[in-house]
N, C-alpha and C positions, 0 to 999 in steps of 0.2 A: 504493500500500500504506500501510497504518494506522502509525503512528510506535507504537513501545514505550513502554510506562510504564519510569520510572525505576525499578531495582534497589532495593529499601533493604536486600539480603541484607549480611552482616559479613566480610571476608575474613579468615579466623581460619583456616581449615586451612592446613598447610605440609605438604612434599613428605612426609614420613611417615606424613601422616594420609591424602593420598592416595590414595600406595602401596598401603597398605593395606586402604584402603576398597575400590578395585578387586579386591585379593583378596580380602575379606570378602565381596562381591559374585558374586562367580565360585567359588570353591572353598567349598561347601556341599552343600546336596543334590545336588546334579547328581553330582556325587564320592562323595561316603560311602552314598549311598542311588541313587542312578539310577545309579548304574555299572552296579549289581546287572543289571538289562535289559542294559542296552548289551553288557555281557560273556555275558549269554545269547542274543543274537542273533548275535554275531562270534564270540567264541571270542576267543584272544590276540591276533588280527589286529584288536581293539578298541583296539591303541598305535597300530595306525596311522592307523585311522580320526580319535584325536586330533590325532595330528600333522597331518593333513590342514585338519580343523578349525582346527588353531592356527593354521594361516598365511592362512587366510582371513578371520580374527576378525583378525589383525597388520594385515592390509589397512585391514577396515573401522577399526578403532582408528589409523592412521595416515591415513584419510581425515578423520575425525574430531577428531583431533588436527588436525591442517591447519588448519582450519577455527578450533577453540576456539583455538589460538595465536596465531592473526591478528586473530579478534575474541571475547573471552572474556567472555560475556553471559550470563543466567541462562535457559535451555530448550534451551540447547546442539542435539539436532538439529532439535527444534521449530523455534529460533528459525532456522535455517540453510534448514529448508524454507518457512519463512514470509518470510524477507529474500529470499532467491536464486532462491526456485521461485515459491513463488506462497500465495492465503490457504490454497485447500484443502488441498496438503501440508502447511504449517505444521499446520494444524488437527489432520489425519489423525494426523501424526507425533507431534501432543504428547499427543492423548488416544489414542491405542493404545498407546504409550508409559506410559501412566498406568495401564492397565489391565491390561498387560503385565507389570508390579510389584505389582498389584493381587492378581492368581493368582499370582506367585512367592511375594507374601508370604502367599497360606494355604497353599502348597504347602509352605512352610520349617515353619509353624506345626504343619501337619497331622504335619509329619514331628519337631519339637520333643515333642509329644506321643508317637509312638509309639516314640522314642528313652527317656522319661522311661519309659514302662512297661516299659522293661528292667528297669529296678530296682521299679518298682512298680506292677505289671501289674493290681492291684484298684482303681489311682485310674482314675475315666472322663477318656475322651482330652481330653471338650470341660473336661471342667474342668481338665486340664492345659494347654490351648489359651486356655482366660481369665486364669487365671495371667500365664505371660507375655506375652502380648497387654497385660496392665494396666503389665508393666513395663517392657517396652521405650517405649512410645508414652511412657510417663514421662519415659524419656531423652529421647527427639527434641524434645517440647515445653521441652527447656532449653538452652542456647546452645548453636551448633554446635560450638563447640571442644569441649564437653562431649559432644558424640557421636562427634565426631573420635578424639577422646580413649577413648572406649569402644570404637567397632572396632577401635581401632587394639591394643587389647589382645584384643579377642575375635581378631584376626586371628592376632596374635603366638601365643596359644595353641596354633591350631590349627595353621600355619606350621613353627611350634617343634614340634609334635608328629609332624608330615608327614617331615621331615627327621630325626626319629628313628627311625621306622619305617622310614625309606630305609636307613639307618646301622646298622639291629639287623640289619634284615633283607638286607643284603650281608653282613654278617659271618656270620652265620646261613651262606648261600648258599656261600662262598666260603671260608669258614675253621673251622665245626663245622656241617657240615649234619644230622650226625648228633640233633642238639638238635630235628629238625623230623622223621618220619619220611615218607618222600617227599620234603623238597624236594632241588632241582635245576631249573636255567635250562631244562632239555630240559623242563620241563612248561608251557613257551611252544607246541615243537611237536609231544611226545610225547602218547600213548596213558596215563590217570591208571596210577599203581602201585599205590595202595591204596585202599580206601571200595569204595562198592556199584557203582562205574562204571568198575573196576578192569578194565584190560586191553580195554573195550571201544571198536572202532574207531570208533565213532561219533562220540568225541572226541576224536579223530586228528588232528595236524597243528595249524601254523598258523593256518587259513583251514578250519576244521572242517566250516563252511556252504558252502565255496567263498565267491565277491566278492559273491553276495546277501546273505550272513550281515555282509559289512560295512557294504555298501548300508544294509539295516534297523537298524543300532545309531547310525548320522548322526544319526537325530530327535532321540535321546535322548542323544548328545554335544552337537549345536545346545540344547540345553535345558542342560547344563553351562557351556558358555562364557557362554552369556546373562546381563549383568550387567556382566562387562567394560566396556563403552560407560558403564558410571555415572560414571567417571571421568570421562567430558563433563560431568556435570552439575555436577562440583566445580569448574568454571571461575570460575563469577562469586561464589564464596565460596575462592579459593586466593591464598594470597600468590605473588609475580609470578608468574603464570602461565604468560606468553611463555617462563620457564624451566624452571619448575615439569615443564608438560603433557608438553614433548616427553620430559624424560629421564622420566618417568613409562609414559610409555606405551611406550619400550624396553626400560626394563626390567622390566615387570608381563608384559608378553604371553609374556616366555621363562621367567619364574621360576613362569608357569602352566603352560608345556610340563613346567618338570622334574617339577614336583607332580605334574601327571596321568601324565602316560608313566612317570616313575622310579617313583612310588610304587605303580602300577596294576604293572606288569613284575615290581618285588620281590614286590610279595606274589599274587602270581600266581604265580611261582617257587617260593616257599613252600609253597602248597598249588594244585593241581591244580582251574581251576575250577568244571569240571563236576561236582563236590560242592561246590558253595556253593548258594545259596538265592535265588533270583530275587527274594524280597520283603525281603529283609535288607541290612544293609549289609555288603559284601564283606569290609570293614574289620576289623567286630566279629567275624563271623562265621569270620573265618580264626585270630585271635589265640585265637576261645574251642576250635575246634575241634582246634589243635595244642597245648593244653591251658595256652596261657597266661590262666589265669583272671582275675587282676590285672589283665594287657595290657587284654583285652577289656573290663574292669570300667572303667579307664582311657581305652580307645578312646572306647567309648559316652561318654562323660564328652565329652572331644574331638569328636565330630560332635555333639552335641547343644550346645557351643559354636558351632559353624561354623554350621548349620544357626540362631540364634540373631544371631549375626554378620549372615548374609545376611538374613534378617526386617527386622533393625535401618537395614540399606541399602534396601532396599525402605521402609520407611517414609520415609527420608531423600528419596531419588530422587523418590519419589509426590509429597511435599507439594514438592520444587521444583521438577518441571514442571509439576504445577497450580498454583504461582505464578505458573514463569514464560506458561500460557495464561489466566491471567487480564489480564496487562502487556499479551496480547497481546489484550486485549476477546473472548476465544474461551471465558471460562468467567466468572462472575460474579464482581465485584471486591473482593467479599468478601475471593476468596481470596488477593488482590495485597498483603493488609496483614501489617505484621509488628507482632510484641509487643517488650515492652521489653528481650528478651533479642535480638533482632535475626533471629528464625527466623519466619516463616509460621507461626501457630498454627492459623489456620483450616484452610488446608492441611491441615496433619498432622492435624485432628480426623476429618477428609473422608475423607483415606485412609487412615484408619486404621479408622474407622468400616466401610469398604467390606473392607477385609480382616477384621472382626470376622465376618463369615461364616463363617471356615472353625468358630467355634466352632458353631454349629447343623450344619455339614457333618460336624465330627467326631462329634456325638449320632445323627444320624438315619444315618450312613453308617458303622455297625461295623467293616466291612471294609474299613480305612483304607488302604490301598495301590490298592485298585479306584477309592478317590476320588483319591488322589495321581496316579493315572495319568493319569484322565479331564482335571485339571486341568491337571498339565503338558503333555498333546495340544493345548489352547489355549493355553499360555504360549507354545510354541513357536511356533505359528504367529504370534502378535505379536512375538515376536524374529526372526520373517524377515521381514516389513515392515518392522519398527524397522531391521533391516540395508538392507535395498533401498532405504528411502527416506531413510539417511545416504549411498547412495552414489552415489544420484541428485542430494541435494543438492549432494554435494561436486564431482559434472560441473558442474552448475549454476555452483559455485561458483568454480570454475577459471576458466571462460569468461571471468569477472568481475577475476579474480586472478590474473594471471599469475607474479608475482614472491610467494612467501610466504616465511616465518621455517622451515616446515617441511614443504618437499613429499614428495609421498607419492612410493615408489619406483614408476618404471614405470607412472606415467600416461599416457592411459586406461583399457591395456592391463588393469591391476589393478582396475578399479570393473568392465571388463567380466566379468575371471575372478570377481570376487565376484558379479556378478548370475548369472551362469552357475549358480553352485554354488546360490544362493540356489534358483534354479526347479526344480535338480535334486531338491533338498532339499522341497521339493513335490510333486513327482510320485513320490517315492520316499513319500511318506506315503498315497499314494494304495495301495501293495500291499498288497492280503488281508494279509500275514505282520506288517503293522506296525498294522492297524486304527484307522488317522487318516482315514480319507476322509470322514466325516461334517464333519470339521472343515477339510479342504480346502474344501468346497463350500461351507461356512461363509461361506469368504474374503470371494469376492465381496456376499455378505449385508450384513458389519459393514463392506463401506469404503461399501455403499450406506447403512447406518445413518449410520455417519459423515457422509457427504455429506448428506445431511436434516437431522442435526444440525447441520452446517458451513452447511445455507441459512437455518433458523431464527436461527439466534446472527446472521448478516451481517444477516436481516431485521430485529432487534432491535438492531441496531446503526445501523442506517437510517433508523429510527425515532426515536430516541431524540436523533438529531443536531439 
């Protein structure tokens, strides 16, 4: 196997930039806007489907960790499937990976735009989409500390805001519910009281779908937690990271369970979901509809942070796995060089460039949630290879390493419940009810791409020696 190019990234993040990066990562659309589905395919039985989800994403985020704490290098699972497996997963791993942040970040963007036309529904999306498209790639192109330092407040906002809406809305619940008409915890497993779906059984219970209605909401949770794993990539830019990673990764993966489950539970409590709106954010749409105008004026404000937040990591994440597949001669060396601020500039031009698409996707695609869909259908599927093949490297990896600074619990046993769940999480997008199987069949297409591209770049590397 080929030797790495030397790093020249800065270690200038410390544990709160992080922290927080990983939630700025995770807690965006998947949450403010893609709950919207998830909660129309389950019903309340959408808490459980996350908690399920979180302990599978704990797994992979603790195989992961393993791994960055022992040797904490810039392409994190790239560099783990190229060291421990072989050239072709290294390859696979860093450009679906690449691509994989490529659709989150017009997925965030698509969804920045159709957050701003709350307030100003006459501006065109795509020119609300070039907007900030020009400002964030701003950020990233100046020292990392300087971006560290921007999520780390885009996160705190929305964080801070998540924990209010837990704390209004228990009090609400618990102590003047009268302030909400209808709320009550019993509208987890009750029949709505009020609105146009009032008393009808078909929104009955729990488990409203029965367990196919929770089956079908997995995609679009697996598209939630996606992002989490960015945390890998802060390795080879984090001050000591042998210390850093592990308590990072214990404590982001539970302080993602309270967000999602606490704050999905209250305001679902609050109002009854079968009068929400499948294209809306549940968020917004609850605070304007119990007539807090302000709230919701503020919410929107708040996800269209978060949503912003996550862009901004996707930009981050993109230009440093195309660094670190350039180190590894798998993309051109271009993109291996850094500028005087000590960041990948070419990188970040590249993929930032490549998410400039969603702005033509927002002009010629008006019905910007039929686009948002279409595109999270493929995100997810590269967050379940990005998963599969962190946890085949970390078998790999083990074989190699028997003693590490931070083993994962209940190995093997755990890389195999995560492939498990991974495959399930495939054939469950294959139901009529969930209409992914065009992109299932995909699959096998883009790792044959990849593989042609994996024999070109080796033939060109053979050459050139």
């Amino acid at each position: 196997m080929e030797q790495f190019g030397k790093s020249n990234l800065k270690r200038k993040l410390q544990n709160r930039h992080i922290q927080f990066i990983a939630l700025g990562g995770s807690v965006g659309t998947g949450l403010f806007l893609g709950a919207g589905s998830a909660i129309f395919a389950a019903g309340p039985s959408v808490l459980l489907g996350y908690l399920i989800s979180g302990l599978i994403i704990f797994l992979i985020m603790r195989q992961l960790g393993e791994m960055n704490t022992q040797d904490p290098s810039a392409g994190s699972s790239s560099y783990f499937a190229y060291k421990y497996w072989g050239d072709f997963p290294g390859f696979l791993a860093g450009w679906n990976y690449w691509i994989e942040y490529v659709l989150a970040g017009i997925t965030e963007l698509t969804a920045v735009a159709a957050y701003t036309q709350y307030w100003f529904p006459d501006i065109a999306a795509w020119k609300i989409a070039l907007f900030f498209f020009m400002l964030i790639n701003g950020i990233n192109l100046t020292t990392v500390k300087a971006y560290g330092e921007v999520e780390f407040w885009f996160s705190s906002i929305k964080i801070i805001a998540i924990c209010a809406m837990i704390l209004t809305g228990s009090y609400i619940l618990f102590f003047n519910p009268s302030l909400v008409p209808g709320a009550s915890i019993k509208n987890l497993w009750h029949t709505p009281t009020i609105g146009v779906n009032a008393g009808d059984p078909l929104f009955n219970g729990f488990f409203p779908y029965g367990i196919i209605g929770l089956i079908v909401s997995l995609p679009m949770i697996t598209f939630a937690f996606g992002g989490l794993e960015l945390l890998g990539i802060t390795a080879s830019e984090t001050q000591d990271p042998k210390k850093t990673i592990p308590k990072a990764i214990n404590q982001v993966v539970f302080r993602i369970l309270i967000f999602y489950v606490g704050s999905l539970a209250v305001l679902l409590s609050l109002y009854h979901w079968s009068n929400l709106s499948i294209s809306d954010s549940p968020f917004v749409m609850i605070f304007d509809r119990i007539g807090f105008k302000y709230g919701a004026w503020t919410l929107n404000f708040i996800v269209l942070t978060a949503a912003l937040s996550v862009y901004n990591s996707c930009i981050y994440s993109n230009s440093r796995m195309l660094y670190a597949l350039a180190l590894q001669k798998n993309a051109p060396h271009i993109f291996a060089k850094t500028n005087k601020q000590g960041v990948p500039g070419n990188a970040i031009l590249l993929s930032s460039l490549a998410t400039f698409l969603v702005v033509p996707l927002s002009y010629f695609a008006p019905n910007w949630f039929d686009a948002f869909k279409v595109v999270v259908s493929f995100v997810v599927i590269c967050i379940l290879v990005n998963w599969g093949l962190i946890t085949l490297a970390h078998i790999k990896f083990k074989q190699k390493n028997k003693e590490t600074l931070f083993p994962v619990p209940f190995y093997p046993y755990s890389n195999y419940l995560t492939l498990v769940f991974i495959l399930f999480i495939l054939a469950t997008m294959t139901l009529p009810q969930i209409g992914m199987l065009k992109q299932v069949v995909g699959l096998p297409i883009w790792i044959l791409i990849a593989y042609i591209g994996y024999k070109l770049t080796k033939r060109n590397k053979d050459t050139s020696k």
